[in-house]
C-alpha positions, 0 to 999 in steps of 0.5 A, a space after each residue: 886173695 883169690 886163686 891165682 892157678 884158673 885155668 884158661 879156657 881159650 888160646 890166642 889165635 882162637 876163633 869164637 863167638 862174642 857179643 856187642 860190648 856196648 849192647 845193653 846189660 839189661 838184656 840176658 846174656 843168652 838173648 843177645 846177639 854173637 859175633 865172629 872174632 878171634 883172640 889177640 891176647 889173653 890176661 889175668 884182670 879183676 872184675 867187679 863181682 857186681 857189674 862183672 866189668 874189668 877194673 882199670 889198672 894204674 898207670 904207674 910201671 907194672 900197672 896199679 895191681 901189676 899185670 897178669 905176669 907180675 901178679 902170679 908171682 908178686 906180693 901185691 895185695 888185689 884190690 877191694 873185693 876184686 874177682 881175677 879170671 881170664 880176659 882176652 882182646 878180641 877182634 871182630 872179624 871184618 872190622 877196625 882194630 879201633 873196635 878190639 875189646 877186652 872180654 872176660 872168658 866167661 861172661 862175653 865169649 863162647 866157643 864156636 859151636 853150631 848151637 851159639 852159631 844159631 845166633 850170629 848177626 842177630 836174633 833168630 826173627 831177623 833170620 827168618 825175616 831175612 830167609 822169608 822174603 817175599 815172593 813178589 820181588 823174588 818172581 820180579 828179579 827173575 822176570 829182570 835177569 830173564 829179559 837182561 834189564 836192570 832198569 829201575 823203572 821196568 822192575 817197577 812196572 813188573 811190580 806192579 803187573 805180579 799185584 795186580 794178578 795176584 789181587 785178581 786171583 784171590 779175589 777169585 778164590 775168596 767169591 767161590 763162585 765159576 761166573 766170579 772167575 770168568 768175570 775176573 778173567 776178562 778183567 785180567 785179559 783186558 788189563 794184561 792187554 793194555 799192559 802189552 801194549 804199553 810194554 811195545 810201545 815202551 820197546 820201540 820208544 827204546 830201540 829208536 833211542 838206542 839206534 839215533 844213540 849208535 848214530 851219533 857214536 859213530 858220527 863223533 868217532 868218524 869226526 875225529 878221524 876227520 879232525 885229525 886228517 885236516 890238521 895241518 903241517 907246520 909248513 901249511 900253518 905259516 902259509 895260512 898265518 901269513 896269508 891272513 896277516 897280509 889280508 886283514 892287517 893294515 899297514 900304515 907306511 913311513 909319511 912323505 913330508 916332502 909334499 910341497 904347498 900341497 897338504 892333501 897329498 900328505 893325507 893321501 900317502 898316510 892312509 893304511 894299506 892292505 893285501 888282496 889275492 889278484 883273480 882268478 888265481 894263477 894256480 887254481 884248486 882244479 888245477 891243483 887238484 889235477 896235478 895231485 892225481 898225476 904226480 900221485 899216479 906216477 909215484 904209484 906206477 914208480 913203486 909198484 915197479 920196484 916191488 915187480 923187480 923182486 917177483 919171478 911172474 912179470 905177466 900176473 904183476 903187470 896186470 894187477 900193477 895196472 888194476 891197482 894204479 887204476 883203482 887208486 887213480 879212480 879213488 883220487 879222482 873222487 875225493 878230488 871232485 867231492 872235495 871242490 863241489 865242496 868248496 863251492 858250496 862254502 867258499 862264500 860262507 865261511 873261507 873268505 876274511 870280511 876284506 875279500 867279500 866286496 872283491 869276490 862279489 865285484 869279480 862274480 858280477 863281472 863274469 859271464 851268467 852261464 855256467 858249467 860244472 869243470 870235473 878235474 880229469 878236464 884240466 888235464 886235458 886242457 879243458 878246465 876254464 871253460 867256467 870262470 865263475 866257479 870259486 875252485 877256478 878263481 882261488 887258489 892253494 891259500 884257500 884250499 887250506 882254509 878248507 881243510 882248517 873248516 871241514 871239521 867244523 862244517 861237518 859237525 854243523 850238518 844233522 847225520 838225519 834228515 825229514 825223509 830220514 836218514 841221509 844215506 850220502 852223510 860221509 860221517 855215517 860210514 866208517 870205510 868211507 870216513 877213513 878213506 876220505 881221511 887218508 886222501 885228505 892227509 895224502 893231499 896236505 903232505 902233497 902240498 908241503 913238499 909242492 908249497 913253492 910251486 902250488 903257493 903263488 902269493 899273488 897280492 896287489 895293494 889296496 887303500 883302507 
């Protein structure tokens, strides 16, 4: 039996140096490669004396030779030319437990001195590979976080740029001779020059990218607002559902058998009837849109009062009352007459159902050929039917809020840029303009539910399918 009394050279909690256990045991132990670890337990074992590998203990109770407790005391016999000396269980640092292993203290694990660390992660060759890069990539990484660009494709380029200097530079050393140099040099000014202006134009093709990339964001940003303005109430969805059940349904009424000798009567009274909106609407879009801006002015006039009653200086509020209503008016004003030059635009395209086109065509036809642009300040002042053809003046508040159901849609439709260039008069370009337009539009559709009695008339007549 050996001896039992060996002193341990490491601790638990210990950090050394180790090697890779499944590294080749044909390779020196001097020439293989270190890594950090620390130690998680420590105990007696017997090795091999040949191949210096841990022998497997037994599975029964206390192990086959006992463990390292057991064994300094008890009066097992150790196995067959068997060598006891310290192991440990090292971890590696940075990797899965699965990975511990159990060393023997002298052949696979060495204290953590600045010699043996000369050796960890790999051989003295990789280090130096590692530390002596070349300086191409390292001249081109600077080039890229100078100019703030990570592009694969502009790294590349650069690449190639440093080479082709370079090979002309040693080109010029290795001729020796001025007229190689000055012969090397316009070369290098004409390839540098073509490089140039690759790199402008590869820069504008860039920034005129980047610029229609910003105007597409903030078109879809200032869409959404737009999007979320024209969702309507649910008082405003049942009007709408109700008026498009009544126009495109076909109701078949109860038959009238009591017709006599005379069958044809009977097919006549059977036919399928639906609904159409009697023109021009009692309660047109102009109208609509007029009495918006009065009722508003009055509820400015009405709040801006109260908030006069808590001020001392009645003089300075009176003025800026006054300038605030007019400036709110004047607002209104606008986003009601951009709103039905709308409408006639679109009205014929996309808010009439299939069953009111052959009326609407019929009523345009009948009309008188001349036409005048209504603004909305007219019908307040008694003057908005001079036109009769203009589809704001004949449809009413059921169409209005088709509208509003569309825009979204529509306004996706038109390009923010044109062949001249870009449309300045795109509202979607605009985010102030955006976000006002949204807020009347919000302003108009609460307007509308608290009036829905009076601006919706619900003027139908039946016709024959």
């Amino acid at each position: 039996m050996n001896n039992i009394n060996i002193a341990m050279m490491f601790k638990v909690n210990d950090k050394v140096l180790v090697t890779d256990a499944n590294t080749s045991s044909s390779t020196p132990i001097d020439e293989r490669p270190l890594y950090e670890a620390i130690i998680r337990k420590s105990s007696l074992k017997y090795i091999d004396p040949i191949t210096r590998k841990i022998l497997p203990e037994s599975k029964k109770r206390g192990g086959r030779y006992g463990n390292a407790k057991n064994n300094l005391n008890s009066n097992v016999p150790p196995p067959p030319d068997g060598e006891q000396v310290w192991c440990h269980l090292v971890h590696y640092n940075g990797w899965n437990v699965r990975h511990d292993k159990w060393m023997c203290e002298k052949d696979n694990i060495f204290e953590d001195t600045p010699e043996n660390r000369q050796r960890v992660g790999g051989c003295k060759e990789e280090e130096e590979e590692e530390e002596s890069s070349s300086e191409e990539e390292e001249e081109v990484e600077e080039r890229a976080d100078n100019n703030k660009t990570k592009d694969a494709s502009e790294i590349r380029r650069q690449a190639a740029k440093l080479g082709w200097e370079r090979r002309k530079k040693m080109l010029a050393e290795k001729s020796g001779g001025s007229a190689a140099v000055n012969a090397s040099g316009k070369k290098m000014k004409s390839k540098k020059r073509s490089i140039d202006e690759i790199n402008n134009e590869e820069s504008s093709s860039s920034d005129d990218e980047e610029e229609e990339e910003d105007l597409e964001t903030v078109c879809q940003k200032n869409l959404q607002l737009i999007t979320d303005a024209c969702t309507l109430p649910f008082t405003l969805q049942t009007k709408l559902i109700d008026d498009r059940d009544k126009i495109t349904k076909v109701i078949y009424p109860t038959p009238n058998y009591h017709t006599g000798d005379n069958p044809s009567s009977l097919t006549k009274s059977h036919k399928g009837i639906t609904m159409l909106h009697k023109l021009p609407s009692t309660m047109n879009m102009i109208q609509i849109m007029g009495q918006y801006i009065k009722d508003k002015k009055q509820d400015d006039l009405e709040e801006l009062a109260n908030d006069s009653e808590e001020e001392d200086d009645e003089e300075s509020i009176s003025s800026s009352t006054k300038a605030e209503v007019k400036l709110r008016k004047k607002q209104r004003k606008k986003f009601a007459n951009d709103v039905v030059s709308m409408v006639d635009l679109v009205l014929p395209l996309f808010l009439l159902y299939n069953e009111e086109r052959e009326q609407y065509t019929t009523y345009i036809n009948e009309r008188e050929n001349t036409t005048t642009d209504t603004d909305v300040s007219e019908v307040t002042s008694g003057q908005g039917e001079k036109d009769k053809r203009r589809p704001c003046a004949i449809y009413g508040a059921e169409h209005l809020i088709r509208f509003f159901v569309k825009l979204p849609s529509i306004l996706a439709k038109i390009p923010p840029t044109s062949e001249s260039g870009p449309s300045e008069l795109y509202i979607l370009r605009h985010a102030d303009k955006t976000r006002e337009f949204a807020y009347h539009v919000n302003e108009l559709l609460i307007y509308l539910q608290k009036n829905v009695k009076h601006v919706f008339t619900e003027n139908y007549f039946a016709v024959e399918r």
